[in-house]
C-alpha positions, 0 to 999 in steps of 0.5 A: 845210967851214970856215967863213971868219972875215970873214963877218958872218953864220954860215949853215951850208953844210949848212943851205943845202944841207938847204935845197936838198933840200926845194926839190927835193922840192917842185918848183914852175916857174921865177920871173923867170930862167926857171930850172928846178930842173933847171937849177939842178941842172946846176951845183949846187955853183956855185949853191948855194956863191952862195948861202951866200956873198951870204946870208953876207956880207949881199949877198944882193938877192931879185930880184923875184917872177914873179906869175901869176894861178890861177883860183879856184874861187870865181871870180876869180883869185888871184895867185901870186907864184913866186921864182926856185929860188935864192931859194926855197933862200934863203928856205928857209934862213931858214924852217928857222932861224926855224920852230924857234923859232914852232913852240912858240908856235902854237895847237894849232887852227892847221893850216896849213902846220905840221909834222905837221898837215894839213888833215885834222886840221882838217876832222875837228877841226871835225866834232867841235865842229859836233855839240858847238856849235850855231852856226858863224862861218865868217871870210874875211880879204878878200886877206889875203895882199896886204894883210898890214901889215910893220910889225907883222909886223916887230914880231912876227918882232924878238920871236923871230928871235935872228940878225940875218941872218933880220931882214934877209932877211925885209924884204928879200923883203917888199920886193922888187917883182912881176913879170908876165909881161910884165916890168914890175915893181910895187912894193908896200908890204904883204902877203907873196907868196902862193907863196913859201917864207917867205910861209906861216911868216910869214903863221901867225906875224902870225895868231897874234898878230892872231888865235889868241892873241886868241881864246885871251884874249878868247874862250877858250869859243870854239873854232876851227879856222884853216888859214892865213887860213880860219878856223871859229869855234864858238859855243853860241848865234846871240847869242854867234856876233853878238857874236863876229862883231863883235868879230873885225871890230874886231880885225881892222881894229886889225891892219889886216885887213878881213873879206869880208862876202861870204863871211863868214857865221854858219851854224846847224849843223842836225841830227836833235836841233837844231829850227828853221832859219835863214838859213845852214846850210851852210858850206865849209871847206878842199874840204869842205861842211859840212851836214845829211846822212842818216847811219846809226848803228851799230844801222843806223838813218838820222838827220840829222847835220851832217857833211861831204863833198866840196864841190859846187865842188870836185865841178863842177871834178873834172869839168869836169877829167875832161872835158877829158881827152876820154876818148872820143877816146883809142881809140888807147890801152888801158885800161891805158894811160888808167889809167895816166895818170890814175890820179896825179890820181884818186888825189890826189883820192880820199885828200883828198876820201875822208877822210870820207863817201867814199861821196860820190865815187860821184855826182863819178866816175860821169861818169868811167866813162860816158866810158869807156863812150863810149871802148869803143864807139869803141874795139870794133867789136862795142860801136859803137852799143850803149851798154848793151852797152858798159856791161856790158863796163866793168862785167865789167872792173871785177869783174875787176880792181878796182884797175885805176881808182882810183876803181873802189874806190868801184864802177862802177855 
């Protein structure tokens, strides 16, 4: 389609609806319109010519973002801020111009949100360096979302946004209030919402800047892994690991981010071949606790090495998850029909959490088939009050057919 000549912004139509497809794919809720991606899709063309018309015309207004509040793991909360589906195609359309142009420029240990680059990568990256140097700084930026400053993020996204037209939608989305659920609206004058589209480009783009390239200059014997605001540093020594410890506090505070003395801590990665102990000796990074665990080596022996594995949060809130579940009081389903509805989450967790020392999950899914022995006995007359029986039973079935739980791979013992 022809693009008309009194537009002040050339934005492709193909590139608003490119935009669109990859809002459809991720789904996600409505923001403050209450708006599905269904509903959005009802009148498609209509929505989306919108779209391409305000941005074009250098009209387009984002309206506020709808904040919900998500549980931490950690505990607390943390705030979501959910654009409505238009202004998630919107802020697409600027992701896929700008992205093009940063994505050279970043560190190759920045991990987050990048095209081709998971957190696996970083998880098995920092494995490796943690049997190569002996120390750890495990760095947490205190709300580092919120607390973002725009003009210097503004001083980095001028240095490479070539159209004039992503300039003036990026301040704009940095600008627009929060919503609540209750309608009243917040203004704010730093940080970017942590759940928009743009939000993760333009959180990489300042940290590359504030950090990643800093590190490279000033401390380049040091390596490190970042995945969006988390981020693990390797020294040789616990003296080289205080005075990075330092120097990153200062850095940090010039870019005006502050480090969460909480949860912020230098960790000695204790091993077999590495004597003497200290205060920390364990961190977490991205779901996985990093620690000493008994391993065996390809001659069959056990030795002590620092590996990860699934986290013992992460693993407390799997099953407190699959409790809620109430197993035991499904009997008006099959055991096909409970696998089957369960088996998306399981699964989930078994290629994230599975990706290093898998045997793990044993100890995090094993209250999983004792509900399901309590679910036969409430289910089959002849197991009512014979929990061993029951067992046995569960066990037969998975013998039988092993595929049919997820986590049966691991086995039912």
């Amino acid at each position: 389609m022809s693009q008309p000549g009194s537009k002040p912004f050339c934005i492709s139509k193909h590139l608003v609806l490119e935009a669109w497809k990859r809002v459809k794919a991720n789904r996600g809720a409505g923001g403050v319109d209450d708006e599905s991606v269904q509903d959005f899709e009802r009148k498609l063309r209509d929505n989306l010519y919108r779209v391409w018309n305000r941005m074009s015309s250098g009209s387009y207004l984002p309206p506020p973002v709808l904040t919900v509040e998500i549980p931490k793991a950690s505990g607390g909360v943390r705030k979501l801020g959910i654009p409505t589906v238009a202004d998630r195609v919107a802020q697409m359309v600027v992701k896929m111009q700008l992205e093009p142009a940063l994505e050279p420029l970043f560190h190759p240990d920045s991990y987050g949100y990048r095209p081709l680059k998971s957190a696996h990568d970083a998880v098995r990256q920092c494995r490796q360096r943690c049997w190569k140097y002996d120390w750890v700084l495990d760095l947490d930026i205190k709300g580092f979302f919120d607390n973002l400053p725009w003009d210097l993020l503004m001083k980095a996204v001028r240095k490479h946004a070539k159209d004039p037209w992503v300039l003036l939608y990026v301040e704009r989305w940095l600008q627009v209030p929060a919503q609540d659920e209750h309608g009243h609206l917040t203004a704010r004058t730093k940080g970017t919402p942590q759940g928009g589209v743009i939000s993760p480009l333009l959180s990489n783009l300042f940290l590359h800047y504030a950090l990643d390239q800093w590190m490279a200059t000033h401390h380049p014997a040091n390596p490190f892994e970042r995945y969006a605001d988390d981020a693990i540093m390797h020294c040789r020594t616990q003296e080289e690991a205080e005075r990075l410890c330092a120097a990153v506090f200062q850095r940090l505070a010039e870019c005006g981010l502050e480090v969460n003395l909480q949860k912020t801590k230098i960790v000695y990665c204790k091993d077999a071949n590495r004597s003497g102990s200290y205060e920390h000796e364990k961190f977490t990074f991205l779901g996985f606790e990093f620690r000493p665990r008994r391993a065996r080596n390809r001659r069959g022996e056990y030795f002590v090495s620092f590996i990860p594995a699934i986290s013992e949060k992460t693993a407390t809130n799997i099953r407190q998850e699959m409790r809620q579940w109430a197993l035991q009081r499904r009997s008006d389903k099959s055991l096909v029909d409970l696998a089957n509805m369960f088996n998306p989450q399981i699964r989930g967790w078994m290629q994230y959490y599975g990706v290093v020392y898998r045997s793990r999950l044993y100890r995090v899914f094993k209250p999983l088939d004792e509900a399901l022995v309590r679910w036969a006995q409430r289910k089959y007359k002849r197991l009512r009050g014979h929990h061993t029986r029951a067992a046995h039973w569960l066990q037969k079935v998975a013998k039988r057919d092993p595929q049919l739980w997820a986590h049966w791979g691991i086995g039912v013992r």
